[in-house]
N, C-alpha and C positions, 0 to 999 in steps of 0.2 A: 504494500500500500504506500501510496505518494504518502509524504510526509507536507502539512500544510506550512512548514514553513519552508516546504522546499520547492513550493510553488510560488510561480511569478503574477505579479497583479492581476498582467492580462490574462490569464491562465483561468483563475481566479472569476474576475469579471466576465468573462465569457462563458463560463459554466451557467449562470445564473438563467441565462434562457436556455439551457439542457435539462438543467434543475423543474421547470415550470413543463417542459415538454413532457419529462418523464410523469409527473405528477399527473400529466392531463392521459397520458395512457393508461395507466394505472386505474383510475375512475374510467375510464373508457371499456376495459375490459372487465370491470365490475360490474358494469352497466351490461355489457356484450353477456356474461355467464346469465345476470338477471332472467338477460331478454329471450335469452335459451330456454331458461328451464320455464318460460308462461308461452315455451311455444313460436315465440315470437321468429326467432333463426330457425330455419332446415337446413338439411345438410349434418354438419360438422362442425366445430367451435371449439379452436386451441388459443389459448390465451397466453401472454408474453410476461406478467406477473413474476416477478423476481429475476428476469432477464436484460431489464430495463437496460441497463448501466452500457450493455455489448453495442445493442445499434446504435447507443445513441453515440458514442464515444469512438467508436467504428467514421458512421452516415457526418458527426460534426467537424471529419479533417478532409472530406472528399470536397472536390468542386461542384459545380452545381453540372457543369457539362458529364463529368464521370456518371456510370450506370453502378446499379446493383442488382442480382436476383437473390431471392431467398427461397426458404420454402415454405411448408404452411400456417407456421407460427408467426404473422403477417403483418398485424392489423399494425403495431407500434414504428415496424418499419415504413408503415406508408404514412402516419402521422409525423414520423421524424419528418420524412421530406416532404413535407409541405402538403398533403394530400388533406383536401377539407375532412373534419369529421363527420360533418353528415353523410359527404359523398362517400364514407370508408362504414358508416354505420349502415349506409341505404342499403350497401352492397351486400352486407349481411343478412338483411333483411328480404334480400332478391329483387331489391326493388328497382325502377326502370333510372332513375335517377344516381344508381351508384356507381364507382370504381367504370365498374366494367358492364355496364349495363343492367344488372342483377343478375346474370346469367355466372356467374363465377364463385361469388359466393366468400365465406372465411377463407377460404383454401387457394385462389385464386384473385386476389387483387392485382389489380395493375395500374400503374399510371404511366407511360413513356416520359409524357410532359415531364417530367420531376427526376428522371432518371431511373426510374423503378420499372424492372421488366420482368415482375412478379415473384411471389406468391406459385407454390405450384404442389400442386395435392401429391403426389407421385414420390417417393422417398428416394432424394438423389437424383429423380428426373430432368431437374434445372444444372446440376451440376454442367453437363456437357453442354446446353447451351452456353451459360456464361464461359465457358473457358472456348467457346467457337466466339462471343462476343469480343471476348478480350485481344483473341487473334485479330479478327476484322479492324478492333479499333489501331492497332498498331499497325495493319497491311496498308491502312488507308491514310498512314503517314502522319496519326496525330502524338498527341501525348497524355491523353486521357485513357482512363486506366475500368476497368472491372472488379467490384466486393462482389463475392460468393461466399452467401451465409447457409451454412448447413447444420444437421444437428450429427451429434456424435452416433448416431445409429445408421445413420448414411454411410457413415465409413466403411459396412461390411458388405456395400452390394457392388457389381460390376459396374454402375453406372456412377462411382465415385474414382476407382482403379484408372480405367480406360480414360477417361479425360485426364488425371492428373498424369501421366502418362506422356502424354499428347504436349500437355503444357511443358511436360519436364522438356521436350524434345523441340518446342519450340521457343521454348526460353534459353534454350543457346545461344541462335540467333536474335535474342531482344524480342522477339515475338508476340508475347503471351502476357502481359500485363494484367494479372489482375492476383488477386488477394483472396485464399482461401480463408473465411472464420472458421474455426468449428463451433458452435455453441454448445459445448459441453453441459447438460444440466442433470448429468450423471445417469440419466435412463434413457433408453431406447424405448418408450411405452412406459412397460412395465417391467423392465428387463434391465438390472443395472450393469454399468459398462463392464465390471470386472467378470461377469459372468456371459459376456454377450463378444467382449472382447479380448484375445490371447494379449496382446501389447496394449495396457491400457493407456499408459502415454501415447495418446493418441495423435500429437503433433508429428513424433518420431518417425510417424507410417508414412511422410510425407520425404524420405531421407530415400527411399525406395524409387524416388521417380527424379533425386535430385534437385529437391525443392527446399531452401531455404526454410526452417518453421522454428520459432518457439511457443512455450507456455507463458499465460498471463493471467492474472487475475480480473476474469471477468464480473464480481461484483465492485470493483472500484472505478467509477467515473472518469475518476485521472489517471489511474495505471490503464485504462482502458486509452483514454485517448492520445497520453504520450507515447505507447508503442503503436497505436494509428497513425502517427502523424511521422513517427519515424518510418513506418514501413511504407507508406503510399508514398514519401517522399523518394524512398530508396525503387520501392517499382516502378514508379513513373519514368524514374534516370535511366534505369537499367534495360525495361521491358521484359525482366526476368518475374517468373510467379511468385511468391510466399504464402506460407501459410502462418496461421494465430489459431492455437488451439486457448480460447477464451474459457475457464474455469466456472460455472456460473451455476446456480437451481434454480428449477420451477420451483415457486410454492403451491402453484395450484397442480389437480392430476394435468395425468396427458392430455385429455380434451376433457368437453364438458360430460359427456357421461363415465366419466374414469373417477365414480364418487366416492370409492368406499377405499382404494389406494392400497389394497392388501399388501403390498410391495417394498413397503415404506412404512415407520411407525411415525407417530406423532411428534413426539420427542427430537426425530431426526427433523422432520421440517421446523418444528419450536428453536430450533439452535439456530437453523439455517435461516432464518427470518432475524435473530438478533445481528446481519451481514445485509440487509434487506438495500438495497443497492440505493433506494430514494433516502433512504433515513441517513446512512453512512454520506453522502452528497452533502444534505443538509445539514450533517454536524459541522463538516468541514466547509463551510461557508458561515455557517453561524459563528466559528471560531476567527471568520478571518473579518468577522465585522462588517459582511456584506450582506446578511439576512436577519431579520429579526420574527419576533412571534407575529408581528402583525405583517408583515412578508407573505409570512408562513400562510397563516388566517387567508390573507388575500389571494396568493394564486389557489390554493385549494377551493378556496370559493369559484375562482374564474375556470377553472376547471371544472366542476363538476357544474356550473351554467352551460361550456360550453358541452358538457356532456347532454345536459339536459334537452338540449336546442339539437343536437344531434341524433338524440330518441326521436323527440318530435317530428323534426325532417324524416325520417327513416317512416315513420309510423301514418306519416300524410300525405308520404307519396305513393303514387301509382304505380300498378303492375305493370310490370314489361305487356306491351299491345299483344297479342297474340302472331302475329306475325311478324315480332321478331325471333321467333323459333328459327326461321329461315333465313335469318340474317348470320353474317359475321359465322357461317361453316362452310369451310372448304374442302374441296372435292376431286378427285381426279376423273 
């Protein structure tokens, strides 16, 4: 963990609008589990709840031109960058006003506008996209780079191997620019990593294709963003890959029906919440004189407004028309 007196002003002051971000996801996905269990979402519903700290600290050292894909743990990622909450609540809701039409759902958000190329239900399905992203951004002569955020249960299927792979082979050449996360939140589901994986250093697997990788802790804000900010700098120069295996837990289950958690006792999430990525922020900003209780008071209030106004939009807007069933599917 950064040491707060080993941070710089600016370092400091700029956190203060990640601090407020975080908070409004937070109430956001509280709101998203609510709105689940009265029915309100179909589909599927994974919530980002004790993982704050990774994208926002990740999403706040990129440009606004850089891209990222993730997978279906979603929703905070498309809030980091700039994606209205109604339009990221509508989507949940299926509704014709969201993300993506409503046809996409928790599992599938997207925004291009914003650099966000989804959200994608498929475990490790996105991986190979973004590392073909990463290639195209660097063939086409720029210097803007690819995040590929995945969870540590991706690690065990072919479609994590075979691109990194690929990347190893074309970050010889400069190629390949782009930046694997792992989001480590210790379980694949229900299946925690030492049982699901031989090498649970999971960064190390990434030594296999020739990939630059360390371990971080991903519930610190600031250790989160000072090795972002070194790494996108070093892959952007280079065009070579790296990978961040990000340390991090869910407090909530795997998705919204994952109620009863057999897998995990209580005790362990009660510890792992005294690390709770928003709370640990906030001590270290209160310490450094730039937040106070009525701070505090305040954006929680403005957060859970703007949650509010986000249910509502979700809830009063209309169904996709019926003939957008035949829209936006393509076909050979």
């Amino acid at each position: 963990m950064q040491r707060t007196e080993d941070l710089t002003r600016e370092e400091l002051t700029a956190a203060l609008e990640w601090y407020a971000k975080m908070v409004l996801s937070r109430r956001f996905e509280d709101a998203a589990e609510r709105a689940f269990r009265h029915g309100k979402i179909g589909g599927y519903l994974h919530v980002y709840s004790g993982q704050e700290a990774v994208a926002a600290g990740l999403l706040s050292a990129i440009r606004k031109d850089d891209i990222f894909f993730t997978a279906y743990r979603d929703h905070a990622h498309a809030l980091y960058s700039g994606s209205p909450p109604g339009a990221v609540m509508a989507e949940l809701y299926g509704k014709a006003t969201g993300l993506a039409k409503g046809k996409g759902g928790s599992m599938h958000l997207f925004d291009a506008s914003r650099g966000f190329y989804g959200g994608y239900g498929i475990v490790g399905g996105h991986i190979p996209l973004a590392t073909g992203a990463a290639y195209t951004l660097r063939y086409l002569d720029t210097d803007r780079l690819c995040l590929c955020f995945l969870g540590d249960g991706a690690m065990n299927s072919g479609s994590f191997h075979e691109p990194a792979n690929m990347a190893g082979l074309w970050g010889r050449d400069g190629l390949c620019p782009i930046v694997y996360i792992v989001e480590n939140n210790q379980y694949a589901m229900g299946t925690s990593v030492s049982r699901s994986s031989a090498v649970a250093n999971l960064a190390s697997r990434f030594l296999a294709y020739e990939i630059e990788n360390e371990r971080a802790d991903g519930m610190d804000y600031f250790t989160v963003r000072r090795v972002a900010s070194r790494v996108i700098n070093q892959v952007r120069e280079t065009g070579r890959p790296y990978a961040v295996e990000m340390l991090t837990y869910r407090f909530a289950g795997h998705g919204a029906a994952d109620l009863f958690q057999p897998y995990r006792n209580r005790g362990e999430v009660t510890d792992a919440r005294t690390r709770d990525p928003i709370t640990l922020l906030e001590d270290r900003l209160r310490a450094a004189e730039l937040l106070t209780d009525a701070d505090v008071e305040r954006i929680r209030r403005e957060a859970e407004h703007a949650v509010e106004q986000a249910v509502k939009f979700a809830d009063e807007s209309p169904e996709p028309a019926a003939d957008e069933l035949f829209k936006d599917v393509y076909g050979s």
